[in-house]
C-alpha positions, 0 to 999 in steps of 0.5 A: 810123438808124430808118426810120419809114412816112409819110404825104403827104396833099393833100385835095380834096373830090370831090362824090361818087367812088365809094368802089368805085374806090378807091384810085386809083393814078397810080403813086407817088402815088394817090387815096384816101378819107380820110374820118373820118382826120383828127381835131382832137386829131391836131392839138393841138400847133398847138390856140393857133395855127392857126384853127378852120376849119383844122382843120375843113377836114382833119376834112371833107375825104373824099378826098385825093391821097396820097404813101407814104414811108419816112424817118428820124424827123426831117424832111428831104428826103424829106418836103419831096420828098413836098410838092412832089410833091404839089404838082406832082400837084394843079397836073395835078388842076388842068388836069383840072378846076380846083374851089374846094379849095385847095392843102395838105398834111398830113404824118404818121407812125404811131406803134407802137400804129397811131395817126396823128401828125401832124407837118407841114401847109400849111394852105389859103388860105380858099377863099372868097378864091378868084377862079374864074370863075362856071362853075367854081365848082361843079366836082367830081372824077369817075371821069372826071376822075381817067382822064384825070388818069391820063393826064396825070400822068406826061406833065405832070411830065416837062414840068414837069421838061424839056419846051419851054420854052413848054409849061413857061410855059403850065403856070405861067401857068395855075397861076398864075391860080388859086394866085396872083392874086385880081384878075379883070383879072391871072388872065385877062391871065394865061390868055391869056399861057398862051395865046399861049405853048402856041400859039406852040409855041416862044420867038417870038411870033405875031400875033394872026391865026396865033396864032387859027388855031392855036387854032381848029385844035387846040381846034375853032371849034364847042367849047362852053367849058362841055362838061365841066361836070357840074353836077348840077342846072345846064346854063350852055348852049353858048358856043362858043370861035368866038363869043368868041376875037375878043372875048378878044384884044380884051379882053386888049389893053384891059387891058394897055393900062389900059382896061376892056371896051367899054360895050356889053359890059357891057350884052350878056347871054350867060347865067345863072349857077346862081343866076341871075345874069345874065353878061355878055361880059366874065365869059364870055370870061374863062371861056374864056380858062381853058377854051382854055388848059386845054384846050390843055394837055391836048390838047398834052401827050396829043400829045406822050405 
């Protein structure tokens, strides 16, 4: 059998990592520019089916998460193998710092003569169907960001693979508010399941008031909820995980039991988003519900490693 070089490639916009550092390497899956390599015509096969937008997407994107492999000329295990790895990586990229890219992946050979052949790709779900919360929104990839991705890879895949069964549901949980749900009630129900899951630290449930020590103990009262925001031109200002806790578990018994926040929430201003809108409790505390559960995971997983 003929054996052919592949190429696995999960775009991400960045805003901005230095081309210097790159390529980034995580072991058997790297970070790499592929800016200018994607092109329309490497798409022409799929031209009537796939909308332009698409297609604009993969031209634009300048950076991507990236899986070398050899297999036959057909497709098979290991390029399904290469998807799902891809996958498992941006779900981490994605504890690090979550960002409007949605997942995809694009899959391609190259030919004899040194040029690209496309033959497989996801392609992403619109982003502007994307719910993130506010503070998120404008989230970029830094050199930073891919440090601790670093660090995390390997630690993460093994838990996805076998680790305790509560750190496995706070992962999915997590992803699962992002990839999956589009309604703002479900994604945080969602986050703070996760929550009360990591926190746990095993198959039983804790009430609520151990469950907020622990919570306070590992994440820390004083932690503002926005300290890894690097919005180039937008500070949100500190909400610290303290001032919002009690409100969180409040607002997740309200919702599954079918009622809304209180009134006065809606009318209790905690800050202004970057185009000036201002939020109120409700948005705040489901920012933090994303922050703790992430933020969570990262420390428990570093623990473990």
């Amino acid at each position: 059998m003929e054996f052919s070089e592949k190429c696995s490639l999960t775009p991400f916009f960045s805003g901005g990592l230095d081309d210097k550092i790159l390529p980034f390497e995580l072991a058997d899956v790297s970070v790499d520019s592929i800016k200018g390599l994607l092109q329309a015509e490497h798409f022409s096969l799929w031209s009537h089916f796939v909308p332009g937008q698409t297609i604009e997407f993969f031209e634009k994107t300048d950076r991507a998460l990236v899986h070398r492999f050899t297999s036959g000329f057909g497709m098979g295990k290991e390029e399904e193998d290469s998807k799902d790895l891809l996958l498992t990586a941006f779900a981490c990229l994605r504890v690090v710092k979550p960002t409007r890219t949605p997942f995809s992946v694009v899959q391609y050979r190259r030919t004899r003569n040194g040029e690209i052949d496309v033959f497989s790709f996801i392609p992403p779900i619109n982003a502007l169907t994307m719910n993130l919360p506010r503070s998120e929104v404008l989230n970029r990839i830094t050199a930073s960001d891919l440090e601790l991705l670093r660090r995390l890879w390997p630690r993460y895949r093994h838990s996805r693979e076998s680790g305790p069964g509560h750190l496995r549901r706070a992962t999915r949980y997590y992803e699962t508010g992002y990839a999956d749900l589009r309604d703002a009630d479900l994604q945080f129900t969602t986050w703070v399941m996760g929550i009360e899951a990591l926190f746990a630290d095993g198959d039983e449930p804790l009430s609520t008031g151990p469950l907020k020590k622990r919570i306070l103990g590992v994440i820390g009262a004083g932690t503002n909820i926005y300290e890894h925001l690097d919005h180039p031109s937008y500070d949100p200002g500190p909400v610290k995980v303290g001032e919002v806790i009690d409100s969180m578990f409040e607002l997740r018994s309200r919702i599954i039991h079918g009622a809304w926040a209180p009134k006065s929430w809606l009318n209790t201003p905690m800050r202004n988003d970057a185009a000036g809108t201002r939020l109120m409790l409700p948005d705040v505390v489901r920012e933090a519900a994303s922050f703790i559960l992430r933020t969570g995971i990262q420390k428990k997983l570093l623990a473990d490693g």
